[in-house]
GUDOVO-95730 format. One record per residue (C-alpha): x, y, z; residue in three letters; residue number from 0. Coordinates in nm, 3 decimals, decimal comma. Each point is the difference from the previous one (the first is absolute). Layout:
> X:Y:Z:ala:NUM
...
END
This chain:
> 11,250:-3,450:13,508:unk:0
> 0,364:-0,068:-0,088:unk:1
> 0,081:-0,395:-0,016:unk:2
> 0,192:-0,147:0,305:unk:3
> 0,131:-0,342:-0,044:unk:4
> -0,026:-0,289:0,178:unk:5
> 0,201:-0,007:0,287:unk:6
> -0,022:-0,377:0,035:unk:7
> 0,050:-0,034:-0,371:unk:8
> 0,347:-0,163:0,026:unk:9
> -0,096:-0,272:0,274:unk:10
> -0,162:-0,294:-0,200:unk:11
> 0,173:0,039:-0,377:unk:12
> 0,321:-0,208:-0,099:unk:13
> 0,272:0,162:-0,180:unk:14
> 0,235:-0,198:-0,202:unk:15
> 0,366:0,082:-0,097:unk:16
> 0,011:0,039:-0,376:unk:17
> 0,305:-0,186:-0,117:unk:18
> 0,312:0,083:0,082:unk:19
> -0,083:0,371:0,050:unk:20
> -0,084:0,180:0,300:unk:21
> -0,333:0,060:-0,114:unk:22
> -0,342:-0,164:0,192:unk:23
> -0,308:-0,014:-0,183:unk:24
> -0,319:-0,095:0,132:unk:25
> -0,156:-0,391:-0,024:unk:26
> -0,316:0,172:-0,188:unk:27
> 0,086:0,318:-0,226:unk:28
> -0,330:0,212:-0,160:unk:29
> 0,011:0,003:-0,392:unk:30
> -0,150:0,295:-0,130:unk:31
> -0,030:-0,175:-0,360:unk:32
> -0,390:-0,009:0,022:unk:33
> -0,266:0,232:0,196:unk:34
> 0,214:0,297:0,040:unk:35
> -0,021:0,169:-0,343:unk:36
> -0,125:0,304:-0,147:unk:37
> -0,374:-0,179:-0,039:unk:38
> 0,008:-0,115:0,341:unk:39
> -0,136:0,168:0,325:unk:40
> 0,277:0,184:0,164:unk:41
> -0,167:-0,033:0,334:unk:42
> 0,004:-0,380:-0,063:unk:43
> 0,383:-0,036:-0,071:unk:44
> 0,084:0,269:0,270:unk:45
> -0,191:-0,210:0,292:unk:46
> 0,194:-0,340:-0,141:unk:47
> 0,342:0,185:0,002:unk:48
> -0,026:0,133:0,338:unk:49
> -0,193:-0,324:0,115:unk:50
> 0,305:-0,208:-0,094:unk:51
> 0,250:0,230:0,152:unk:52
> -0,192:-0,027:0,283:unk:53
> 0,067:-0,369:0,021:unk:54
> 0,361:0,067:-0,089:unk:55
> 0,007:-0,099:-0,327:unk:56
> 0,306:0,312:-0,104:unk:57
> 0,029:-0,136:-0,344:unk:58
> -0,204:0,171:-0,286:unk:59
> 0,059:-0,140:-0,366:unk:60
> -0,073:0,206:-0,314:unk:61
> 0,068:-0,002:-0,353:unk:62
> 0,054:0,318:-0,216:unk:63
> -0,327:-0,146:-0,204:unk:64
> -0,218:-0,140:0,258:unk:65
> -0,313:0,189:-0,020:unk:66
> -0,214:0,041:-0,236:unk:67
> 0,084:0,186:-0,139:unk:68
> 0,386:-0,033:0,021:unk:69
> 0,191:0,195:0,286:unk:70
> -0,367:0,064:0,231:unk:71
> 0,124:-0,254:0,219:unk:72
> 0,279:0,197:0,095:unk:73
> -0,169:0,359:0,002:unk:74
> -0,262:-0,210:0,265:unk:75
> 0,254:-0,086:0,200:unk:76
> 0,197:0,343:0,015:unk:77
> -0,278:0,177:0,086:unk:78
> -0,047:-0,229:0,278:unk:79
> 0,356:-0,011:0,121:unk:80
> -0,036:0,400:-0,021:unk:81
> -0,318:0,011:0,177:unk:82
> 0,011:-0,241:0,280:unk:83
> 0,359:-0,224:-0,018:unk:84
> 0,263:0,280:-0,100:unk:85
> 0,097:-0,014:0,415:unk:86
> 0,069:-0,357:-0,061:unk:87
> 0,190:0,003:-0,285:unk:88
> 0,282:-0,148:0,162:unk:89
> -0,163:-0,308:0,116:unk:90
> -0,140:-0,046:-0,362:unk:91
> 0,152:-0,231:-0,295:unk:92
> -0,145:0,131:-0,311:unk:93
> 0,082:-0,208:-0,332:unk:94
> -0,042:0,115:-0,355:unk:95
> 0,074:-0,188:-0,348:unk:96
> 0,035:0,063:-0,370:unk:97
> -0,042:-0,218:-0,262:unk:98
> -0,291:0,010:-0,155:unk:99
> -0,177:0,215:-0,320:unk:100
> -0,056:0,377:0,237:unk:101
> 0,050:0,269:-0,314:unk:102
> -0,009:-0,010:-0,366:unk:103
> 0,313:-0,044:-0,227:unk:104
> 0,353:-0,189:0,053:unk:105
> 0,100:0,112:0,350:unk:106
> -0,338:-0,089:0,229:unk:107
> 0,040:-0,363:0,037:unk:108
> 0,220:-0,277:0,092:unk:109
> 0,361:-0,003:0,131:unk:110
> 0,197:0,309:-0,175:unk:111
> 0,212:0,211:0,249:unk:112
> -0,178:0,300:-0,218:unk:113
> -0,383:-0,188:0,146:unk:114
> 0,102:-0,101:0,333:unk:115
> 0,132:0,350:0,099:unk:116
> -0,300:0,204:-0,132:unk:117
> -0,221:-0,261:0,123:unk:118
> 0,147:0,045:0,399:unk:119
> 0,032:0,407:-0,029:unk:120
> -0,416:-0,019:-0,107:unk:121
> -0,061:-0,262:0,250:unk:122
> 0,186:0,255:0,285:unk:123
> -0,201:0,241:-0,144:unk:124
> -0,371:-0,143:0,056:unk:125
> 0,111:-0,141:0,384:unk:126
> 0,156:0,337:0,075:unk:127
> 0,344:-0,197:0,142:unk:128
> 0,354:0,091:-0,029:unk:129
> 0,069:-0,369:-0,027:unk:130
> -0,197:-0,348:-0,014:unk:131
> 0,179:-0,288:0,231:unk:132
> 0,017:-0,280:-0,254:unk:133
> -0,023:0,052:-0,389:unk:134
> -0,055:-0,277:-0,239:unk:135
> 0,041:-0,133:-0,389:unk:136
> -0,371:-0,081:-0,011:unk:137
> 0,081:-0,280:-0,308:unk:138
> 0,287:-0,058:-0,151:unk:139
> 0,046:0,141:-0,374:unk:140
> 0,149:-0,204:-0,257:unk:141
> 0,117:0,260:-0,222:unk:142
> 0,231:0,216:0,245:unk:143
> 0,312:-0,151:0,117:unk:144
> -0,067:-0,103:0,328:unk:145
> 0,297:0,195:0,153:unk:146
> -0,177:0,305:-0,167:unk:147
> -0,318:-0,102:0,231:unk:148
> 0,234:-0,047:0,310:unk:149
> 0,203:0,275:-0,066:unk:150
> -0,280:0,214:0,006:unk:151
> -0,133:-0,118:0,374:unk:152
> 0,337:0,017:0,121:unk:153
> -0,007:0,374:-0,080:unk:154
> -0,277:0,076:0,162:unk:155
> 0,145:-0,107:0,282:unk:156
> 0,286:0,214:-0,009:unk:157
> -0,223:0,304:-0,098:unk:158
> -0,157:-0,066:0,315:unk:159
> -0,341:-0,050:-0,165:unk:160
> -0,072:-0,390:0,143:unk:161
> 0,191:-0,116:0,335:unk:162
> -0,060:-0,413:-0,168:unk:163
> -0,034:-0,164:-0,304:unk:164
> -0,171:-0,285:-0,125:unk:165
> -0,152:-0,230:-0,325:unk:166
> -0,382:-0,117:-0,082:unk:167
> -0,039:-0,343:-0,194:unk:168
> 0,335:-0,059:-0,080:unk:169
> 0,071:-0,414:-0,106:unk:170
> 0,263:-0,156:0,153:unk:171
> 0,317:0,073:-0,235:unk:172
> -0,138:0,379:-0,058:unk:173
> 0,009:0,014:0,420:unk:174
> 0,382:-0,124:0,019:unk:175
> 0,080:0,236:-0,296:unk:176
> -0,167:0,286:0,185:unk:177
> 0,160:-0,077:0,343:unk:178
> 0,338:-0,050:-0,136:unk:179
> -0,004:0,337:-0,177:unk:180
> -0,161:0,178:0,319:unk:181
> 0,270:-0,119:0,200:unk:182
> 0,274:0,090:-0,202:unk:183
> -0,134:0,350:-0,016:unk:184
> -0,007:-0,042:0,351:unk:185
> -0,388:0,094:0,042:unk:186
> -0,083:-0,308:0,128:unk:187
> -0,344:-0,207:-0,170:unk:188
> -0,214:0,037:0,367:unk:189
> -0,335:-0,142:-0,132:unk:190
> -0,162:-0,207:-0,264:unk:191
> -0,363:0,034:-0,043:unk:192
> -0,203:-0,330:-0,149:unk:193
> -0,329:-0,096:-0,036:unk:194
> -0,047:-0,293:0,251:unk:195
> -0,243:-0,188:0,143:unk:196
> -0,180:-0,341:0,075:unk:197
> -0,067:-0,034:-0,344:unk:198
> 0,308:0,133:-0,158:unk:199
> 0,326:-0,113:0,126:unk:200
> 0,207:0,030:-0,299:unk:201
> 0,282:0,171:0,196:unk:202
> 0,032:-0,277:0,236:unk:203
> 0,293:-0,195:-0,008:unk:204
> 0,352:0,141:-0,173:unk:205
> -0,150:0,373:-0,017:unk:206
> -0,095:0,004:0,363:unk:207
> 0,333:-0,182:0,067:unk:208
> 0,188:0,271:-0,183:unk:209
> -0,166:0,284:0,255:unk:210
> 0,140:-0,169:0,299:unk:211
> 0,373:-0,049:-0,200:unk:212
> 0,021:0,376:-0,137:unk:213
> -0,179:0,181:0,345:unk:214
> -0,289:0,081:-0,212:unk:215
> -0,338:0,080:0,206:unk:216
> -0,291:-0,079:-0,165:unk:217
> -0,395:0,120:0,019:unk:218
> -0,281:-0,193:-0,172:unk:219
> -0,278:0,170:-0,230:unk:220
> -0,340:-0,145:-0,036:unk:221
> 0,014:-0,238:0,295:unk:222
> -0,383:-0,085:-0,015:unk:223
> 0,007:-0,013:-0,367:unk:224
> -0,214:0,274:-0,060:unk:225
> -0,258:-0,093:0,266:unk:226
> 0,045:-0,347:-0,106:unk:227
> 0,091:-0,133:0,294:unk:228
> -0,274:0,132:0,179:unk:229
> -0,333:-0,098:0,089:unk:230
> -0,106:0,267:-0,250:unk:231
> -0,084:-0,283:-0,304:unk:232
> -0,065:-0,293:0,238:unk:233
> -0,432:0,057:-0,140:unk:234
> 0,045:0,179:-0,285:unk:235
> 0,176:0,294:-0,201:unk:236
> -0,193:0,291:0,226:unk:237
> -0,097:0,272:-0,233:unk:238
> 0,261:0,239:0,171:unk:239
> 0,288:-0,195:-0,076:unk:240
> 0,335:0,020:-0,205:unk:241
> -0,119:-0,268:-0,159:unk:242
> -0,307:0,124:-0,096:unk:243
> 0,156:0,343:-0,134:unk:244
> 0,098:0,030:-0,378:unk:245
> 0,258:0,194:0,091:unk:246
> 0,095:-0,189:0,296:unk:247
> 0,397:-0,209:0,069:unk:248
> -0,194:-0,294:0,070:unk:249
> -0,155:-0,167:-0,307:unk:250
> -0,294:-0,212:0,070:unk:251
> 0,099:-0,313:-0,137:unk:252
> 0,291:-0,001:0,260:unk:253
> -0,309:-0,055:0,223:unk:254
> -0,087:-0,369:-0,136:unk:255
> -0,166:-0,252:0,222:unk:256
> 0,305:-0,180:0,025:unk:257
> 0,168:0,294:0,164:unk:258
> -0,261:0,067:0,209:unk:259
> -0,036:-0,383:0,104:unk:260
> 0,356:0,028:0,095:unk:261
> -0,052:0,306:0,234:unk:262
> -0,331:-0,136:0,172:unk:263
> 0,278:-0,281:0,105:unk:264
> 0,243:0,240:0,119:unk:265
> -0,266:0,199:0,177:unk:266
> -0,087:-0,295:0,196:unk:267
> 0,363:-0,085:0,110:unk:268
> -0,016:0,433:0,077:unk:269
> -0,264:-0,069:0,210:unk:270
> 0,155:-0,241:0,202:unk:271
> 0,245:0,240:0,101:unk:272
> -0,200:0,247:0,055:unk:273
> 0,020:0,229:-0,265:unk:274
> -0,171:0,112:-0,272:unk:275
> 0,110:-0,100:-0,347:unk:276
> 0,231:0,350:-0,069:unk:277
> 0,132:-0,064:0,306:unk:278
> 0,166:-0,317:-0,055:unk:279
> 0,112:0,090:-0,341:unk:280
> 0,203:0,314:0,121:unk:281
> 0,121:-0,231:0,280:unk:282
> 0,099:-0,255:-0,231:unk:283
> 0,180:0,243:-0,180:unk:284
> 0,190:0,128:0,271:unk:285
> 0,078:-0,356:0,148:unk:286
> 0,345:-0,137:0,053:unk:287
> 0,105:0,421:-0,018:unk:288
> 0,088:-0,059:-0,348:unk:289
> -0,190:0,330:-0,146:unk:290
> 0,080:0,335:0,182:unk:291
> -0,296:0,129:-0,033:unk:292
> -0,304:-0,034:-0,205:unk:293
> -0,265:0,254:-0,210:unk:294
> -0,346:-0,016:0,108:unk:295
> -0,231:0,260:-0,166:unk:296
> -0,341:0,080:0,123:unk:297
> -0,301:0,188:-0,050:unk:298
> -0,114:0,062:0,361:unk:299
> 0,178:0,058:0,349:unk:300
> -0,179:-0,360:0,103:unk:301
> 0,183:-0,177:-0,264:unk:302
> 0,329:0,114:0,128:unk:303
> -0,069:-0,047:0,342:unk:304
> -0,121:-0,340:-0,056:unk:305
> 0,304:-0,102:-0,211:unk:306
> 0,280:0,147:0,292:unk:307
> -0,177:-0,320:0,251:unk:308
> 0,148:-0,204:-0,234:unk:309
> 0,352:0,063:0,177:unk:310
> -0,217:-0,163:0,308:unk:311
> 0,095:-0,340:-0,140:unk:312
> 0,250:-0,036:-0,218:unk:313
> 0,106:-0,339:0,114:unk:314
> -0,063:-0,323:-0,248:unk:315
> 0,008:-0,350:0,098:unk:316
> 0,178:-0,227:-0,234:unk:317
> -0,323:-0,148:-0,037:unk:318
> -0,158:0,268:-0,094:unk:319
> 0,238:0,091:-0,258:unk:320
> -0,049:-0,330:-0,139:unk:321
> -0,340:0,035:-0,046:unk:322
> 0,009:0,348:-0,186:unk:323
> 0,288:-0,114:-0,246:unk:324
> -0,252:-0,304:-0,088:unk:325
> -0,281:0,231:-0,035:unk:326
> 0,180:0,194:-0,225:unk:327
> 0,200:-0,265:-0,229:unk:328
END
């Protein structure tokens, strides 16, 4: 049976303007960084795609090597966009990024023009698109100029290979550089792409401050801290974990009692709103609207549909806020 979406799907979400562009993005975007690679189940990552475009999440974010191995994530998702999405194409944002190690020798990693062009023609390749809507510098490279790096993304723009473009992890000073070039080549910098969360807000302050000054949208990664913020680790490193994998993000001394001391408090202040632990961290992220949009990732269609309630409450009393800061000094 061929998939029909959600007629309702666009009801409950929140879309948010990204920057100064005319671009709207989704509160909660789906990262296909883990769960959705070659050693995953396909049926899996095909029932959590079409489960969160179902609750009108539109936004899809890849990498050319999320996987494993490298580049499955994005055969997955072509072969669902062929099979069940390709109708919907046009309601779809679809986000790719290079940056990191993907082939052998001089030209498959970092922020050469050579790198970052190959990188998006394979990446178009494995989704089966003519185009993806936003491209980004995964990380910036120290040893390419960086109006090399921009130069590149503004091309592939004008080749008509990404409609926006945007950075990952930039610092502060690399951000203005990168914005200041963009607009001068006049493909403007739409999107910067951090890791941010309850537990890491290093971007807070004079780089968040420089978003609102230059237009710049931005969408957090790792907004439960790799299952952090959860009630995951609340008893215990379960055996099924990140933490508990060798080969896993999440190390497992980054799950130390003090952590987890700290997020039994913030579960109880969760609870008092109503919400479950994930939930107030993703609202807490998108409080204030000073994020666009943030990454969740999931392993299961429950997961995401019990991280979209968050946008149910995304109010905080100043009290509240008080409360969590002092938790978290």
């Amino acid at each position: 049976m061929s998939y029909l979406a959600n007629s309702e799907r666009y009801s409950k979400m929140k879309y948010n303007r990204c920057g100064n562009s005319g671009l709207r993005l989704p509160a909660l975007s789906l990262g296909l960084w883990h769960n959705f690679g070659g050693v995953d189940t396909y049926e899996n990552g095909k029932n959590m795609v079409l489960g969160a475009f179902d609750l009108g999440i539109t936004h899809f974010d890849l990498a050319n090597n999320y996987g494993p191995p490298a580049g499955s994530a994005e055969e997955t998702f072509g072969k669902i966009l062929n099979s069940d999405l390709k109708q919907y194409r046009d309601e779809l944002i679809i986000s790719s990024k290079a940056g990191y190690y993907m082939w052998p020798g001089p030209y498959g990693d970092m922020g050469s023009k050579k790198y970052l062009v190959a990188s998006l023609d394979q990446s178009l390749k494995r989704m089966g698109l003519d185009y993806v809507d936003i491209f980004y510098s995964h990380r910036p490279d120290p040893n390419t100029p960086m109006e090399e790096t921009m130069g590149a993304l503004d091309l592939l723009v004008r080749q008509g290979k990404a409609l926006y473009v945007g950075i990952s992890s930039y610092n502060l000073e690399q951000t203005r550089e990168a914005a200041k070039i963009l607009k001068r080549l006049g493909t403007p910098c739409t999107i910067h792409q951090p890791s941010y969360s309850m537990t890491n807000r290093w971007i807070e302050g004079d780089l968040q401050n420089l978003f609102t000054q230059e237009g710049i949208g931005s969408i957090a990664f790792c907004p439960l801290a790799q299952g952090v913020l959860t009630d995951k680790y609340l008893n215990g490193i379960p055996k099924d974990s990140r933490a508990a994998s060798k080969t896993g993000a999440l190390q497992e001394n980054q799950v130390s009692q003090e952590v987890v001391n700290k997020v039994k408090a913030l579960n109880e202040i969760a609870k008092s709103r109503g919400q479950s632990m994930a939930q107030m961290a993703l609202s807490w992220n998108l409080r204030e609207d000073r994020l666009t949009s943030v990454i969740i990732g999931a392993s299961k269609v429950s997961q995401i549909e019990e991280n979209v309630k968050a946008l149910d409450n995304l109010e905080f009393s100043f009290e509240e806020l008080e409360k969590i800061d002092k938790i978290l000094e």
